[in-house]
KERO-924976 format. One record per residue (C-alpha): residue number from 0; residue in one letter; chain; x, y, z. Coordinates in steps of 0.02 Angstrom, whole numbers, plus 50000, padded with zeros to 5 digits. Layout:
<site num="NUM" residu="A" chaine="A" east="X" north="Y" up="Z"/>
...
// end
This chain:
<site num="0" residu="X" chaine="A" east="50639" north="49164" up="50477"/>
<site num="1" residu="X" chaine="A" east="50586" north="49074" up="50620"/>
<site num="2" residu="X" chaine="A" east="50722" north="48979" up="50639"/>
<site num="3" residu="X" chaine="A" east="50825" north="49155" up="50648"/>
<site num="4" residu="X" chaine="A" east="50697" north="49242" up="50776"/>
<site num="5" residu="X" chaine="A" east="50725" north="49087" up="50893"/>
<site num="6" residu="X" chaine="A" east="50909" north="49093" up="50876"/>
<site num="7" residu="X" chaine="A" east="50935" north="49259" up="50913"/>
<site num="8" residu="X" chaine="A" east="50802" north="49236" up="51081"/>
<site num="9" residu="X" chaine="A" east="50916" north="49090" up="51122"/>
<site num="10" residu="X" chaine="A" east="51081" north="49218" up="51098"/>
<site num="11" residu="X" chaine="A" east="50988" north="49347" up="51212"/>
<site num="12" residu="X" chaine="A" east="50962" north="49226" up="51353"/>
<site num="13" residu="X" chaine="A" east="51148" north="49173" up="51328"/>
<site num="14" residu="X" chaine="A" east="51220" north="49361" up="51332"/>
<site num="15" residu="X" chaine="A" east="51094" north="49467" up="51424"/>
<site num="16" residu="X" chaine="A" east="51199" north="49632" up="51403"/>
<site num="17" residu="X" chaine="A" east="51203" north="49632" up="51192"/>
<site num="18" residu="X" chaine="A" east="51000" north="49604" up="51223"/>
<site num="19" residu="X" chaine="A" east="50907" north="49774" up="51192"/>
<site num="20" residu="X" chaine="A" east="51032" north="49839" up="51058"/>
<site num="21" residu="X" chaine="A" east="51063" north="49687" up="50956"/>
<site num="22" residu="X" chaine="A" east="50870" north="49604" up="50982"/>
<site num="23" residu="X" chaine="A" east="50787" north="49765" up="50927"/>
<site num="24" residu="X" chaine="A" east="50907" north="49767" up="50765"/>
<site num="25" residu="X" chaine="A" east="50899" north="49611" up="50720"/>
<site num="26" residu="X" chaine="A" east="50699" north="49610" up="50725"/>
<site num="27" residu="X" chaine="A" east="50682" north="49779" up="50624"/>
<site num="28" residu="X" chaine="A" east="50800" north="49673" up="50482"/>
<site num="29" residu="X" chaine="A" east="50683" north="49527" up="50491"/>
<site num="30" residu="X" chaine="A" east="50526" north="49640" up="50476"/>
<site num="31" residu="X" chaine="A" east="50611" north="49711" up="50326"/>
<site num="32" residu="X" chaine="A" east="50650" north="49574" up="50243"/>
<site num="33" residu="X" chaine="A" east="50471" north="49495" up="50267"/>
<site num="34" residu="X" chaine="A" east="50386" north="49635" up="50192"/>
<site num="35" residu="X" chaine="A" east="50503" north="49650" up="50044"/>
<site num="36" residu="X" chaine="A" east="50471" north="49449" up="50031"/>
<site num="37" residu="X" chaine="A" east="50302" north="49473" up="50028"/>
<site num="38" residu="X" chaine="A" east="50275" north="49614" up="49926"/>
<site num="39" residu="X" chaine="A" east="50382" north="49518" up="49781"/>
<site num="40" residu="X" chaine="A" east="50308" north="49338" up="49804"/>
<site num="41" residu="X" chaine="A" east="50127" north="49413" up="49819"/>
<site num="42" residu="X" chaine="A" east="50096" north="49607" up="49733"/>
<site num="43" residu="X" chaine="A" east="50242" north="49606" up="49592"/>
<site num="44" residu="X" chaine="A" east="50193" north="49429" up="49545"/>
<site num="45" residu="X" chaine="A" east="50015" north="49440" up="49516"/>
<site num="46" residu="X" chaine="A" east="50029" north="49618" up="49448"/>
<site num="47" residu="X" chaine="A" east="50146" north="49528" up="49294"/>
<site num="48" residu="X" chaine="A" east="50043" north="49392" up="49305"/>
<site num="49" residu="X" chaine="A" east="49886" north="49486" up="49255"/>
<site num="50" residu="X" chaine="A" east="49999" north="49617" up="49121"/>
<site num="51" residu="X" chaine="A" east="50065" north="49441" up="49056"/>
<site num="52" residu="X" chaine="A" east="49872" north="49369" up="49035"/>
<site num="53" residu="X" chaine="A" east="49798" north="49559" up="48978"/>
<site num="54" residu="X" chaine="A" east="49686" north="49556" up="49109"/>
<site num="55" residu="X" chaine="A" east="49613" north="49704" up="49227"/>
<site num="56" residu="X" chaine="A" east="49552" north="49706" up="49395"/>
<site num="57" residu="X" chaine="A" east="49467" north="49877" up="49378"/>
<site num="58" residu="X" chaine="A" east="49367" north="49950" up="49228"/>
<site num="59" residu="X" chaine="A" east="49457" north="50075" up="49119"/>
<site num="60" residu="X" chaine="A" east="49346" north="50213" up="49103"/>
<site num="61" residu="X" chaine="A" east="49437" north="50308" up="48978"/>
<site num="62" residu="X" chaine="A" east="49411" north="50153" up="48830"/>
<site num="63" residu="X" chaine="A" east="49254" north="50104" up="48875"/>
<site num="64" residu="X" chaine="A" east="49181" north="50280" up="48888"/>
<site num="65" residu="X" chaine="A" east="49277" north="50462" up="48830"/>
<site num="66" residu="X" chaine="A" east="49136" north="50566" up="48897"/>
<site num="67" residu="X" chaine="A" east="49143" north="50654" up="49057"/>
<site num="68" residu="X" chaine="A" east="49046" north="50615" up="49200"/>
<site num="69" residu="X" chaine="A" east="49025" north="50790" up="49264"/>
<site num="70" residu="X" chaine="A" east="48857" north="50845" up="49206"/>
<site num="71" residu="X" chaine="A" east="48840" north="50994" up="49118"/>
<site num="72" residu="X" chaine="A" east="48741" north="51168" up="49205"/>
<site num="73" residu="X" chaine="A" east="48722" north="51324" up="49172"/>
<site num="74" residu="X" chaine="A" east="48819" north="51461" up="49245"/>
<site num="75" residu="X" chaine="A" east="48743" north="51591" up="49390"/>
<site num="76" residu="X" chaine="A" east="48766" north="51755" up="49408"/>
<site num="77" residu="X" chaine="A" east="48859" north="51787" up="49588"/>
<site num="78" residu="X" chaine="A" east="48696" north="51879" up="49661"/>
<site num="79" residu="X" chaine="A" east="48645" north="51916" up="49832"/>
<site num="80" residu="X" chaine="A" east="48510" north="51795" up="49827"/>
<site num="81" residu="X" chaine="A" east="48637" north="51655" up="49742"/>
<site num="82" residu="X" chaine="A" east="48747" north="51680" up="49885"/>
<site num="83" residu="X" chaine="A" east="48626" north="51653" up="50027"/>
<site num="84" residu="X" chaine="A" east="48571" north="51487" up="49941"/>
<site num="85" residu="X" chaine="A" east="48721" north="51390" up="49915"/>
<site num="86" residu="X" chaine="A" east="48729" north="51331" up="50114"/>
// end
């Protein structure tokens, strides 16, 4: 990739009117292609790596423990005196 950035610098000094149009292209397709190289040399292979080894990063809640974790209260009437509380 660096090897392509540096040609196409060398290219731009060569032919200064292709410059704007073709450098700014030509970048946003390298960008591209980095992220999409990094995203499937770095996220997709550890993600299979860890579904592969049956490993978690993150607790799951919903095995370890069904209940809720909203406590339970009682429910209020909607008085006058509720209403001025609550802020």
């Amino acid at each position: 990739m660096i090897c392509l950035a540096a040609t196409v610098f060398v290219l731009c000094k060569l032919f200064p009117p292709f410059e704007e149009k073709i450098v700014k292209r030509i970048l946003a397709g390298i960008s591209i292609v980095l992220v999409a190289l990094t995203y499937f040399t770095v996220v997709a292979l550890t993600a299979i790596m860890f579904k592969l080894l049956r490993r978690r990063l993150l607790p799951d809640f919903r095995k370890d423990n069904p209940s809720s974790y909203w406590t339970g209260r009682e429910k209020t009437d909607p008085t006058l005196d509720y209403l001025k509380r609550q802020f």
